[in-house]
PDB file of the backbone (N, CA, C, O) and the ligand in Angstrom, with CONECT records:
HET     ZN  A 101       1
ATOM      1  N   UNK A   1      95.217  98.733  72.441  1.00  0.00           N
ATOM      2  CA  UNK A   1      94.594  98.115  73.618  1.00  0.00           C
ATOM      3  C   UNK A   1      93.277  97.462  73.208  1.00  0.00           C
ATOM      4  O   UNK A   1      92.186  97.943  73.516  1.00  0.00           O
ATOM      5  N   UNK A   2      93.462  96.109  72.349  1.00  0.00           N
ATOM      6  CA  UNK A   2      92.344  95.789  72.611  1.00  0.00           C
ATOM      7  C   UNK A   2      92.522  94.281  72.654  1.00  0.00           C
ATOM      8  O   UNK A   2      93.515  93.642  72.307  1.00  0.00           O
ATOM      9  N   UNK A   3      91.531  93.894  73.077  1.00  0.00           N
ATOM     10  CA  UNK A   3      90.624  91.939  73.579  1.00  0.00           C
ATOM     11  C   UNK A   3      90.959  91.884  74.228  1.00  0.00           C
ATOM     12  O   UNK A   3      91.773  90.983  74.433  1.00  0.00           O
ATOM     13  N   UNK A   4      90.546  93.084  75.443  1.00  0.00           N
ATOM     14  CA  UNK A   4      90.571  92.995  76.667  1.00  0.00           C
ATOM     15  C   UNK A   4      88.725  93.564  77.170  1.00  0.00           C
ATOM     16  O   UNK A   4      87.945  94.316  76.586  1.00  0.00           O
ATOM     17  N   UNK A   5      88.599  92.817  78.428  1.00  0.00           N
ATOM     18  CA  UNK A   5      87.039  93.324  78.787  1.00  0.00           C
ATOM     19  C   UNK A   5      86.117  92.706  77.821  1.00  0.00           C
ATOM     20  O   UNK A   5      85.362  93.588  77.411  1.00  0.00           O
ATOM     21  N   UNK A   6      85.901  91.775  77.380  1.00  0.00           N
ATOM     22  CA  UNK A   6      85.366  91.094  76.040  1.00  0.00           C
ATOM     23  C   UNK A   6      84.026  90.423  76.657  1.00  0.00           C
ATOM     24  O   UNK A   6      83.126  89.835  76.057  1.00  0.00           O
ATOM     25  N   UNK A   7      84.166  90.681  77.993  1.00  0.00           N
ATOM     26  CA  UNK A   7      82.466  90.682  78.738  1.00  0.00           C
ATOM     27  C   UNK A   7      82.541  89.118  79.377  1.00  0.00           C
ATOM     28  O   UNK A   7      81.723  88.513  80.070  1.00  0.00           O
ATOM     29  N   UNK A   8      84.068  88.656  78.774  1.00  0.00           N
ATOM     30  CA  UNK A   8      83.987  87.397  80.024  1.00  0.00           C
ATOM     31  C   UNK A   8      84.592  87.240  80.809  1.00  0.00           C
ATOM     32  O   UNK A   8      84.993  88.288  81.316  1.00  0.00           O
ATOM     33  N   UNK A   9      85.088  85.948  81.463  1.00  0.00           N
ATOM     34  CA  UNK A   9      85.920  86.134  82.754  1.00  0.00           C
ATOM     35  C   UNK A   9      84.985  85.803  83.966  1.00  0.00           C
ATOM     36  O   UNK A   9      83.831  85.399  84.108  1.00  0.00           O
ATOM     37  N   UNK A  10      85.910  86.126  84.678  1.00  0.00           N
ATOM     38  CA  UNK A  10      85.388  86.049  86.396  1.00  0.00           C
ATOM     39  C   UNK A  10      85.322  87.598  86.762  1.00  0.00           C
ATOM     40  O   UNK A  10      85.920  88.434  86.085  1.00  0.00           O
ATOM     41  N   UNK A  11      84.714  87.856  87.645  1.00  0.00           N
ATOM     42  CA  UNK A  11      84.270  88.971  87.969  1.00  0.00           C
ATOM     43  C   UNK A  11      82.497  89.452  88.296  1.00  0.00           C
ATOM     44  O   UNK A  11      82.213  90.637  88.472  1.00  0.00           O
ATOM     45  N   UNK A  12      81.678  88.601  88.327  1.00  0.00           N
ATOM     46  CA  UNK A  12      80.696  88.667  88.122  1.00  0.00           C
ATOM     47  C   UNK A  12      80.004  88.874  88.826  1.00  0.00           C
ATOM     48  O   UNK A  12      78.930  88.317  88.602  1.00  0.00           O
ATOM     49  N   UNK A  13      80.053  89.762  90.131  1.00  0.00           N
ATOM     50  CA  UNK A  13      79.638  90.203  91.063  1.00  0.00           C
ATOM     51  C   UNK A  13      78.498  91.329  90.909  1.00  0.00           C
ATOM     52  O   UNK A  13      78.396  92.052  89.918  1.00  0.00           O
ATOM     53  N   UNK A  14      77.710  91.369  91.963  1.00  0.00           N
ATOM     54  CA  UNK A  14      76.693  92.643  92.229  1.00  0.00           C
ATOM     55  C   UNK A  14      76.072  93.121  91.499  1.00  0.00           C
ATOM     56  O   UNK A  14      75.901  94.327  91.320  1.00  0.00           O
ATOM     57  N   UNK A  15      75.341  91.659  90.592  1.00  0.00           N
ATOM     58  CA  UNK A  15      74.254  91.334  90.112  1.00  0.00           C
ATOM     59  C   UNK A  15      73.356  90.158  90.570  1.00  0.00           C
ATOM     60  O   UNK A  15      73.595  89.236  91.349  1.00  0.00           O
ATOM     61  N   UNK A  16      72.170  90.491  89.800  1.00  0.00           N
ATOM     62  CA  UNK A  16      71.223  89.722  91.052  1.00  0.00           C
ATOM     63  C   UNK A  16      70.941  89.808  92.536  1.00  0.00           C
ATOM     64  O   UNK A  16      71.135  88.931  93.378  1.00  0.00           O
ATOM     65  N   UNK A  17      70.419  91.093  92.714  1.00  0.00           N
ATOM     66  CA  UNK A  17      70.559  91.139  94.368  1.00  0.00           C
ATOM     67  C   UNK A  17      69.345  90.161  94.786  1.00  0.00           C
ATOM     68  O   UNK A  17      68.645  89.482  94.035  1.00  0.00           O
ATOM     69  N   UNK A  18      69.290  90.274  96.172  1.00  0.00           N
ATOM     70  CA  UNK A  18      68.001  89.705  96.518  1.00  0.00           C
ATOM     71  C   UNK A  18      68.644  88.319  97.280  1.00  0.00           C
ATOM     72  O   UNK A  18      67.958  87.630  98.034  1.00  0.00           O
ATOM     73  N   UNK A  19      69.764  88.086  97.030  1.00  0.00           N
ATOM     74  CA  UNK A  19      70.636  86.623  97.648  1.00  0.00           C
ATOM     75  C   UNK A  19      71.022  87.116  99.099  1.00  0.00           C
ATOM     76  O   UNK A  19      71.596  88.205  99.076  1.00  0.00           O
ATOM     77  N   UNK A  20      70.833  86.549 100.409  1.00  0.00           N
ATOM     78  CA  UNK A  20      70.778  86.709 101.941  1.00  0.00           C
ATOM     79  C   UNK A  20      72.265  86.937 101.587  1.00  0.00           C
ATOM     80  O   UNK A  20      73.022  86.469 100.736  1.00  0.00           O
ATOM     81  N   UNK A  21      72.403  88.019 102.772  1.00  0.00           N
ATOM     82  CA  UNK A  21      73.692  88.038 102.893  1.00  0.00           C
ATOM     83  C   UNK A  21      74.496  87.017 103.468  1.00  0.00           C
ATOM     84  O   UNK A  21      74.312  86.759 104.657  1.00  0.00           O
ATOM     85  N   UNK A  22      75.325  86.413 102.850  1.00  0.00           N
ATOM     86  CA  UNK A  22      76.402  85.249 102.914  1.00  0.00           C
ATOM     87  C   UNK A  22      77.865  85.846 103.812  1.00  0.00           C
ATOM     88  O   UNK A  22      78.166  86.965 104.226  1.00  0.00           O
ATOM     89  N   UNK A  23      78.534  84.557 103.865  1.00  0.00           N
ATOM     90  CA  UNK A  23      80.011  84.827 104.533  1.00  0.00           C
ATOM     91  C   UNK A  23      80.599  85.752 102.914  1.00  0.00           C
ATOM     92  O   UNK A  23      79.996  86.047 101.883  1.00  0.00           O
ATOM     93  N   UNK A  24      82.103  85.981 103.397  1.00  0.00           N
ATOM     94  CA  UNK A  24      82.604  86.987 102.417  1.00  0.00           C
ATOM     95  C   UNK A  24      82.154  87.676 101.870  1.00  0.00           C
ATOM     96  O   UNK A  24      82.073  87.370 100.680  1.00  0.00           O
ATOM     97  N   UNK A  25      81.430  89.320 102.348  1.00  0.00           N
ATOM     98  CA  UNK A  25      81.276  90.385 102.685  1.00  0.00           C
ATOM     99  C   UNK A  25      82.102  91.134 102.903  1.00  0.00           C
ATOM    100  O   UNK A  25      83.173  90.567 103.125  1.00  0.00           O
ATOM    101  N   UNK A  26      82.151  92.480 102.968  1.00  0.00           N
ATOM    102  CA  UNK A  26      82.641  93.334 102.907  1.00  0.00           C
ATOM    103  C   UNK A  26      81.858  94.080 104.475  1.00  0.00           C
ATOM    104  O   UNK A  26      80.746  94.012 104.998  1.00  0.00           O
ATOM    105  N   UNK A  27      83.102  94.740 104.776  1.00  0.00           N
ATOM    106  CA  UNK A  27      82.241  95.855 106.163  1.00  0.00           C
ATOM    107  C   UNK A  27      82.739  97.258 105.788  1.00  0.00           C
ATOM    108  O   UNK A  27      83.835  97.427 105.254  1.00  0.00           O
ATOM    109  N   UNK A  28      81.927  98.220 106.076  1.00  0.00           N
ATOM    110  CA  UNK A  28      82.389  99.422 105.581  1.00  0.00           C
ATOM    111  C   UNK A  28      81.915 100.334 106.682  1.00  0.00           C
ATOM    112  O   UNK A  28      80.875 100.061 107.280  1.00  0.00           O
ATOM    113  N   UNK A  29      82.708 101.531 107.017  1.00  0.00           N
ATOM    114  CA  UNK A  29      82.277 102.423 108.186  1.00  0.00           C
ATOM    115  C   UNK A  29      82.148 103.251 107.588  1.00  0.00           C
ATOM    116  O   UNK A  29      82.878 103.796 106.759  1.00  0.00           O
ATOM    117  N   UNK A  30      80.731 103.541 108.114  1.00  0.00           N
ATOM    118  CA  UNK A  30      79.444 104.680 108.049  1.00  0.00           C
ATOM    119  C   UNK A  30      80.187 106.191 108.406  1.00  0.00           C
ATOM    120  O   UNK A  30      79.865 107.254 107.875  1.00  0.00           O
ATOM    121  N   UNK A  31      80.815 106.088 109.011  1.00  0.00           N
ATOM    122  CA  UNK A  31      81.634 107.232 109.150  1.00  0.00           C
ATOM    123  C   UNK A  31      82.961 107.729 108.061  1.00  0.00           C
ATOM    124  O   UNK A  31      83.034 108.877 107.625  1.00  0.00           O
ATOM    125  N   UNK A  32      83.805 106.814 107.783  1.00  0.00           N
ATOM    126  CA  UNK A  32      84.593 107.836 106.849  1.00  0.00           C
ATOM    127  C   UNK A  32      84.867 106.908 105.386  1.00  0.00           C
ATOM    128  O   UNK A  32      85.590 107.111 104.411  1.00  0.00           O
ATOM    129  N   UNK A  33      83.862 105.735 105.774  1.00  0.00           N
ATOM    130  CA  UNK A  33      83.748 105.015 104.402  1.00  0.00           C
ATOM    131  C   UNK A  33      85.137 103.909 104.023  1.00  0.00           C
ATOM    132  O   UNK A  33      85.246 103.471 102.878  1.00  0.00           O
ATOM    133  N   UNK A  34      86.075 103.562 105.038  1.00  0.00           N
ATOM    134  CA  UNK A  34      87.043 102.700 105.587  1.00  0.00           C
ATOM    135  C   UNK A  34      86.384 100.910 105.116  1.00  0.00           C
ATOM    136  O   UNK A  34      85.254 101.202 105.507  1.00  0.00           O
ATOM    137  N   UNK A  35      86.296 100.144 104.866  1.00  0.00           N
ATOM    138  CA  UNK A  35      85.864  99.279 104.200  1.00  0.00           C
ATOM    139  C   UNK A  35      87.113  97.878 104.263  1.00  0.00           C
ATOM    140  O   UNK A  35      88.114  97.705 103.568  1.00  0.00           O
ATOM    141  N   UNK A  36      86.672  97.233 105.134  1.00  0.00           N
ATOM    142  CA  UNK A  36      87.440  95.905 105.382  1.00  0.00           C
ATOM    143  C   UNK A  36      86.539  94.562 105.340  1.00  0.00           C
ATOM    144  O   UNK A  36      85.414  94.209 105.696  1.00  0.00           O
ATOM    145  N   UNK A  37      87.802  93.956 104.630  1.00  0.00           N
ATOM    146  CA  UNK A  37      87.030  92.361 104.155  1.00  0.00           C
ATOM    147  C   UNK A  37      86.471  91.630 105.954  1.00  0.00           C
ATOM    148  O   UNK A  37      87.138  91.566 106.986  1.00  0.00           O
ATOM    149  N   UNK A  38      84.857  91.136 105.659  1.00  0.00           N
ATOM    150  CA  UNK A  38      84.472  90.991 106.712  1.00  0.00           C
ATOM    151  C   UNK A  38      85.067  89.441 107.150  1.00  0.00           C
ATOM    152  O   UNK A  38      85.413  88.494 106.443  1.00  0.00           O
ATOM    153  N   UNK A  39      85.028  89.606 108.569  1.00  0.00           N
ATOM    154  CA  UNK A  39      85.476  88.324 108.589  1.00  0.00           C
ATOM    155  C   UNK A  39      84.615  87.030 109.375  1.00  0.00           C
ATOM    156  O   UNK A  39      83.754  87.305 110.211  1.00  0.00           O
ATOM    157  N   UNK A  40      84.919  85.698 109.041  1.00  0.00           N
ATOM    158  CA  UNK A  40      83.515  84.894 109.428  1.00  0.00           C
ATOM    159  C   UNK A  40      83.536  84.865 111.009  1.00  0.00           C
ATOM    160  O   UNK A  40      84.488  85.060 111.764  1.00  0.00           O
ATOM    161  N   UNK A  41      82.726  84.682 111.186  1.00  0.00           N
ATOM    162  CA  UNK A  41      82.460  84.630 112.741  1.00  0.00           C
ATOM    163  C   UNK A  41      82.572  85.892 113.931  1.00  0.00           C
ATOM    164  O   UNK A  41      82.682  85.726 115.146  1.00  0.00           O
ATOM    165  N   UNK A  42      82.496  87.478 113.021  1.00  0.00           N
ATOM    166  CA  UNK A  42      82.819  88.350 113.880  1.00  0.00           C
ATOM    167  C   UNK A  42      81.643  89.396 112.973  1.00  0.00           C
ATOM    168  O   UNK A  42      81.984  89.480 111.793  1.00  0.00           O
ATOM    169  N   UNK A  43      80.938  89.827 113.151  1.00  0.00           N
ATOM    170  CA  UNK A  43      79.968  90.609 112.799  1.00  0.00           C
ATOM    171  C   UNK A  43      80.219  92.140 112.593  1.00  0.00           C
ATOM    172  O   UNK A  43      80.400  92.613 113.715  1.00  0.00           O
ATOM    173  N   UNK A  44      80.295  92.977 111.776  1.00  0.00           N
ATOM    174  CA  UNK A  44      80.705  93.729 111.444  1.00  0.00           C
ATOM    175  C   UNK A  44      80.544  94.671 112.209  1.00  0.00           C
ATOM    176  O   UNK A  44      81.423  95.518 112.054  1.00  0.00           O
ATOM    177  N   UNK A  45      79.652  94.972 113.145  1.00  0.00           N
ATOM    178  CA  UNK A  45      78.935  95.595 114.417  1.00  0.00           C
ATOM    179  C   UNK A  45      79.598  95.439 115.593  1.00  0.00           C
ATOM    180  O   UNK A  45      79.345  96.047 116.633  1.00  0.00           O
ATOM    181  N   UNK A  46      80.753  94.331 115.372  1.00  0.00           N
ATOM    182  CA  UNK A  46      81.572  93.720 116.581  1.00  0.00           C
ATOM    183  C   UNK A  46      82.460  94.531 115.757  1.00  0.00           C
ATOM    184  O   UNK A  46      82.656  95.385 116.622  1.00  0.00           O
ATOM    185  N   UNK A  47      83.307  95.029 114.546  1.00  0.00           N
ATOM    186  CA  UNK A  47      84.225  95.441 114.602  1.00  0.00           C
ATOM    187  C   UNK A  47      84.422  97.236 114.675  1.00  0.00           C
ATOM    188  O   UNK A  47      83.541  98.051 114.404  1.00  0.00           O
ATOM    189  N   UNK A  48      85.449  97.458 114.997  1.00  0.00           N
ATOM    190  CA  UNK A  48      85.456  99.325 114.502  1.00  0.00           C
ATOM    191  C   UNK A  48      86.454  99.407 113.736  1.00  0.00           C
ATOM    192  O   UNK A  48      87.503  98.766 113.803  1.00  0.00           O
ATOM    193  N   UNK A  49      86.081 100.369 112.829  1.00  0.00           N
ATOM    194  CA  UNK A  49      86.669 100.987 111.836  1.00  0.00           C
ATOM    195  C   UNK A  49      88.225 101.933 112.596  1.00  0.00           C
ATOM    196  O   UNK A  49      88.278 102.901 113.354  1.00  0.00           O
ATOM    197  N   UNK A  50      89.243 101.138 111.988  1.00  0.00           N
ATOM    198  CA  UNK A  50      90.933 101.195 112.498  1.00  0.00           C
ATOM    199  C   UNK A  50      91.408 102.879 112.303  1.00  0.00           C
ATOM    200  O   UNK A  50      92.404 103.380 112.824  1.00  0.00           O
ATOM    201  N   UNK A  51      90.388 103.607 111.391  1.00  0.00           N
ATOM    202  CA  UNK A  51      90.970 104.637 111.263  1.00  0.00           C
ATOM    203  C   UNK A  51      89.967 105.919 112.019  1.00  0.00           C
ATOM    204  O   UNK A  51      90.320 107.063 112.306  1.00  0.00           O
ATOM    205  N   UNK A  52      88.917 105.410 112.170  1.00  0.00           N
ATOM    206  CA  UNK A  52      88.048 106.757 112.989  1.00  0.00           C
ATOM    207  C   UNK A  52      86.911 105.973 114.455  1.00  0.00           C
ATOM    208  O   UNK A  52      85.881 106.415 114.965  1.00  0.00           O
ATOM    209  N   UNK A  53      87.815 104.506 114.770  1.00  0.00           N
ATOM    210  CA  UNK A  53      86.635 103.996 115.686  1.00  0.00           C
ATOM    211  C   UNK A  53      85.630 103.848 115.759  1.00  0.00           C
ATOM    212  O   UNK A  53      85.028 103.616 116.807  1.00  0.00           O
ATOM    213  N   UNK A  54      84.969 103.978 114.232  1.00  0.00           N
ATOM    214  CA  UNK A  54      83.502 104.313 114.565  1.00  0.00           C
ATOM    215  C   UNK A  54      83.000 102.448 113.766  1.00  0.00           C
ATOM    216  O   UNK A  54      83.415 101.786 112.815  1.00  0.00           O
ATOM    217  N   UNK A  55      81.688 102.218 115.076  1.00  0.00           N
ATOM    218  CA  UNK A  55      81.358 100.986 114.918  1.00  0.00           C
ATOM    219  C   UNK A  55      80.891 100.861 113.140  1.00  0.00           C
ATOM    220  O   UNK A  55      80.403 101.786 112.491  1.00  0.00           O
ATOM    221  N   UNK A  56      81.117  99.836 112.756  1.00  0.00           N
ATOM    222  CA  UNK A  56      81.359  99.463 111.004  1.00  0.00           C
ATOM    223  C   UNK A  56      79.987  98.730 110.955  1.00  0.00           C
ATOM    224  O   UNK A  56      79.343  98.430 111.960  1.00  0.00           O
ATOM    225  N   UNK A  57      79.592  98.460 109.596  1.00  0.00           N
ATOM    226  CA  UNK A  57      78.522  97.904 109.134  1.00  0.00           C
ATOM    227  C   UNK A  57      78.607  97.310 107.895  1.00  0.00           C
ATOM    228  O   UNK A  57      79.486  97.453 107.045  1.00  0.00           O
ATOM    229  N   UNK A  58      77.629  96.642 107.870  1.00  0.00           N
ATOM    230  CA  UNK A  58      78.109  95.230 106.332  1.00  0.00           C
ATOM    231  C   UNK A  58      77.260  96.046 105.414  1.00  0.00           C
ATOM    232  O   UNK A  58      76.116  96.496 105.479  1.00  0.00           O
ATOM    233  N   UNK A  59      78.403  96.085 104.375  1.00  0.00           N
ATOM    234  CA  UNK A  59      78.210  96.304 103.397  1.00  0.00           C
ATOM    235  C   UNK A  59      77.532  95.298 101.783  1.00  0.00           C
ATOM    236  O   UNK A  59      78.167  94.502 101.092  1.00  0.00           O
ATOM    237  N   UNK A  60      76.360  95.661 101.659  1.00  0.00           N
ATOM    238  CA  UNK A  60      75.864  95.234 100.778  1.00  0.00           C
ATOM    239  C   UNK A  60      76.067  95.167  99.214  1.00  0.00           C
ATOM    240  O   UNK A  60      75.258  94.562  98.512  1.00  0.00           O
TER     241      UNK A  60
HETATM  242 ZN    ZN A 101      86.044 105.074 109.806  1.00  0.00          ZN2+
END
């Protein structure tokens, strides 16, 4: 198993923080940790989490 992970590619996420949170986000509930791709125009605070109802929050 190897020349794989060779440090390139795509993938290059969740570095550099400090960038406003943008569309395509993630929402995740504070309650059992349930985590759905956010969607544009509906605020994560507008949605609940499908498996324990509990109001969801964007995940950073
Ligand atoms: Zn939940």
């Amino acid at each position: 198993m190897r020349g794989q992970n060779t440090g390139r590619g795509q993938g290059r996420r969740g570095m550099g923080g400090g960038q406003a949170l943008g569309p395509g986000g993630e929402c995740v509930c504070p309650q059992c940790g349930y985590t759905v791709q956010h969607q544009l125009g509906t605020p994560c605070f507008n949605m609940k989490c499908p498996k324990c109802g509990t109001q969801m929050i964007r995940k950073r």
